[in-house]
N, C-alpha and C positions, 0 to 999 in steps of 0.2 A: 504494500500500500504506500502508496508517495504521500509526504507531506508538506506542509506548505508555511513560507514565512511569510511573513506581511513587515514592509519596513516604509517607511517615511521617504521623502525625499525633499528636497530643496522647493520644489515646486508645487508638492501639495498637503498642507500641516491640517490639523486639529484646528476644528474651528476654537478662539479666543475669545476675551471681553469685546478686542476690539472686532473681531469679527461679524459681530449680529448685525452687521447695518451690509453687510456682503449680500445680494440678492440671490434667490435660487435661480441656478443655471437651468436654464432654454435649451432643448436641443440642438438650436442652431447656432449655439456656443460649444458646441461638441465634437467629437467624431470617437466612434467605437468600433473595438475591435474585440475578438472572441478566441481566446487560444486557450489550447487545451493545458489544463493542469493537475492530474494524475486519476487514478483510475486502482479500483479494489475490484472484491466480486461483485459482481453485477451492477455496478454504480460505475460512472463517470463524471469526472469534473472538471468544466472550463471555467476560468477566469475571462469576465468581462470587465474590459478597460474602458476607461472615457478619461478621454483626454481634451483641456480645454484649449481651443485652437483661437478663440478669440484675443481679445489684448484688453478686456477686464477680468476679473475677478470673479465668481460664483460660488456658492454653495453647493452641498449634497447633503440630505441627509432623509436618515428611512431605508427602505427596501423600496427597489423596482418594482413595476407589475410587470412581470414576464410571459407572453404566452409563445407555446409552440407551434409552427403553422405547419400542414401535412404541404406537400406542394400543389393541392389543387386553391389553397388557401383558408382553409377547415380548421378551426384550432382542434387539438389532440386536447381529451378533455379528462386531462391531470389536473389539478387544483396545486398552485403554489401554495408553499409552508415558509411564510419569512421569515428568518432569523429562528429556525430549527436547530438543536441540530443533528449534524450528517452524520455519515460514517464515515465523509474522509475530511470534514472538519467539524471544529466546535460551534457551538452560540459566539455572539460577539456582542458585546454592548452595544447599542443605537447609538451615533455621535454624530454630530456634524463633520464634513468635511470642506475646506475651504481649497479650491485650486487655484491658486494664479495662474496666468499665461502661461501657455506650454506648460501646467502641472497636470498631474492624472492620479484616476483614485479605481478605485475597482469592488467588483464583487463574484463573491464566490458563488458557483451555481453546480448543485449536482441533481444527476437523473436515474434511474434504475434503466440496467438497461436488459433487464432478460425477466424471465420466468414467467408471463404472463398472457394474455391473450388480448384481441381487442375487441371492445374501443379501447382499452386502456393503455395498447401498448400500439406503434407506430416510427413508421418512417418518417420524418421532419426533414423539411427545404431551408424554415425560417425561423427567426426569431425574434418576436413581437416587443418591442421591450422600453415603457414608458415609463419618467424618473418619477414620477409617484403619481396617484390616484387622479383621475381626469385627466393630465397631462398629455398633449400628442405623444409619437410612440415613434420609436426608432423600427424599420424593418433592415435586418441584418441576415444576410444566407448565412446558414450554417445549419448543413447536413449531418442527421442523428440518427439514433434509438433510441426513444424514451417512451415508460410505463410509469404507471399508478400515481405519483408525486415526482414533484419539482423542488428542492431545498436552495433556496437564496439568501446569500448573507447580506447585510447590511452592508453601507458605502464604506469602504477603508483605506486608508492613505495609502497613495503611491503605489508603481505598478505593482504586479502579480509573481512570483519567483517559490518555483517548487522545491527549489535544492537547499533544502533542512531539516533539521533533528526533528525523528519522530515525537516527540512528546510535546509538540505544539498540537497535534490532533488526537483528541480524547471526549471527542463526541458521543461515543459511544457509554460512558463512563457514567454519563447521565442520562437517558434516553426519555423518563419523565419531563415533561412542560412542568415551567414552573406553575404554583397555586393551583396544584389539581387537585378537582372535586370529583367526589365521589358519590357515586346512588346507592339509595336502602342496601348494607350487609344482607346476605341472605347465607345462616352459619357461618360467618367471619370474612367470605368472598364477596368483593365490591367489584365494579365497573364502572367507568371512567369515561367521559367522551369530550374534546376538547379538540375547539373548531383550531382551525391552520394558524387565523388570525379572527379579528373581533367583525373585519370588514372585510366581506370575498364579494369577488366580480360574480355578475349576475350568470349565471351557468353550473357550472360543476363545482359543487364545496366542499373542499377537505374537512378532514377530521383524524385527531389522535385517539387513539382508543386506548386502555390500560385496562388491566385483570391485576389483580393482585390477591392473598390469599387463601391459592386453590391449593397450594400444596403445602400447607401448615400443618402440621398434628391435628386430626379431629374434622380436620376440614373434608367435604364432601368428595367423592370418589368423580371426580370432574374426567370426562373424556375429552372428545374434540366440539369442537362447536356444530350444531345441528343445524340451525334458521337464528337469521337475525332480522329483526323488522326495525325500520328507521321511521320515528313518528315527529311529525313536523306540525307546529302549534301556532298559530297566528291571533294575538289579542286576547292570550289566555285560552283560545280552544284549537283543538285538535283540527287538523284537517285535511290529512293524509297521512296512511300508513302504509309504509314500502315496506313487502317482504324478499328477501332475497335467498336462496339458499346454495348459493355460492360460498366458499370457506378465505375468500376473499375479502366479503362483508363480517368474518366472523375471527373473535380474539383464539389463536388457536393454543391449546394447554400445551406446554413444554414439559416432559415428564420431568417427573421430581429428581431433586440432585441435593447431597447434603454437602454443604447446609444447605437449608427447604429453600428452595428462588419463590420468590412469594411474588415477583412482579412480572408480567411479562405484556406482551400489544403488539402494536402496528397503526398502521397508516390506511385511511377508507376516505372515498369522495362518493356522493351519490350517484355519481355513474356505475359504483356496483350495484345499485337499487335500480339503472335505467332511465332517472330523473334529472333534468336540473331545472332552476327554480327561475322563468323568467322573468316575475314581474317585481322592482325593485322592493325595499321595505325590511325590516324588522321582524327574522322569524327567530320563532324557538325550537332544539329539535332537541331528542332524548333516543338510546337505542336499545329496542329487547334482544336478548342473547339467550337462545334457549341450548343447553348442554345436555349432551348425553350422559348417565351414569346412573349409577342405584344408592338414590335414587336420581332421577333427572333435576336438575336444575336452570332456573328461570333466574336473569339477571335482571334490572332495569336500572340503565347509569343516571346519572346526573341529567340535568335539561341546563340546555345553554344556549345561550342568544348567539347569533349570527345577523349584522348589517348586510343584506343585500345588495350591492351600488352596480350601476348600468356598467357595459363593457366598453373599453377604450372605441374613444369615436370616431379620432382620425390617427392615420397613419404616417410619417415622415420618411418619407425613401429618395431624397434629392440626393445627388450623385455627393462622394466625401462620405458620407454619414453611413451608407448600409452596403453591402460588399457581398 
């Protein structure tokens, strides 16, 4: 597994005091570029650069909106997860970045690239990729494989450089979101469900799932997952319930190992259910997990809100800018 260092450079620092009066950078103060930077089992990671080509000053800060574009121009309907983290890097703190002229800032972006089928998995021409929420959008070629989730880091000073000490990636180490909540115990086993972020484009919406508890002393004789149904709530009431029984939509039990692994998940968008949600707004979803075992067990996680917002509206592809 390659790792990756992140360094500073002369041209583009941490935003400061006197920094907040620096405007955010416009794409047409831009120009990006996509190169590959290391690659595990079934995951790949590029580093996308922006580099500011004007001769003021701009900001970054936040996560991109990223989508994938098939080459008929179809987005591939993964749901990004910003500032997750991966498996071939960490979380990073949210910061501003300030680029001078001729400075560059970047971000990490990894994809699964196997075990899957479609819709969720595909061949990609594009790369849709707008510097935060409404914002036009850079279109960028670059030819892929990618399935189920999208992982995006945050803006980070200066370019991208894969040649360094493993123990800068340790994403794994932690693989809970932070502040997760959890639904009704049922005999000491909870379930977990925790959207990508608080605001997803109006289409296919992520979600982290978590189990914890299955294999403790006393705890229920839990198999694999049977059906899960994903229930979507608007203004306090229900109003759709997705059942899928795919083991894709479902948290799968890792047999026990001592000491007892009490936590284990994954990653789900409602395109395992066949769904996405188009009309903007404020919903709430929750998911049932039903398990095989003796006896069988019936989970129900937590309910959490998800902002709805419309999908990026226009596109930027003036020649400079997308490749």
């Amino acid at each position: 597994m390659r790792a990756f260092i992140l360094f500073a450079c002369a041209t583009a620092c941490v935003l400061n005091a006197q920094g907040n009066a620096v405007p955010a950078c416009e794409i047409n103060q831009l120009k990006v570029t996509i190169k590959f930077a290391g690659a595990g089992t079934s995951v790949v990671a590029q580093a996308i650069e922006f580099f500011n080509k004007s001769v003021k000053p701009c900001q970054l800060k936040g996560v991109p909106i990223i989508n994938l574009l098939k080459a008929d121009g179809q987005r591939l309907p993964i749901p990004e997860c910003p500032d997750c983290p991966a498996y071939l890097f960490p979380a990073f703190p949210i910061r501003s970045v300030v680029l001078k002229p001729g400075g560059t800032a970047h971000v990490l972006m990894q994809s699964v690239t196997g075990g899957y089928d479609e819709p969720l998995c595909s061949h990609t021409e594009y790369d849709r990729i707008a510097l935060s929420v409404g914002k036009p959008a850079f279109l960028v070629k670059n030819r892929g494989y990618s399935c189920v989730s999208l992982t995006v880091s945050p803006y980070l000073p200066g370019p991208e450089s894969s040649d360094l000490p493993s123990e800068v990636t340790h994403g794994l180490q932690n693989p809970a979101p932070h502040r997760v909540a959890w639904g009704k115990p049922v005999d000491g086993v909870e379930l977990s469900l925790t959207p990508f972020a608080s605001e997803q484009e109006t289409g296919y919406l992520g979600f982290r799932v978590l189990l914890r508890g299955m294999n403790k002393p006393g705890a229920p004789s839990l198999v694999n997952c049977d059906t899960a149904t994903l229930r979507i709530w608007r203004g306090g009431r229900l109003i759709r319930e997705l059942g899928s029984s795919s083991s894709l939509a479902c948290v799968q039990v890792e047999p026990p190992v001592r000491p007892y692994t009490s936590l284990t998940g994954g990653s789900l968008s409602t395109a395992f259910f066949n769904v996405k949600i188009e009309e903007p707004g404020t919903y709430s979803f929750d998911l049932v997990e039903h398990f095989k075992g003796n006896p069988p067990v019936t989970l129900i996680s937590n309910r959490v809100a998800v902002q709805v917002i419309r999908p990026i509206a226009r596109v930027h592809t003036s020649a400079g800018e997308a490749r």
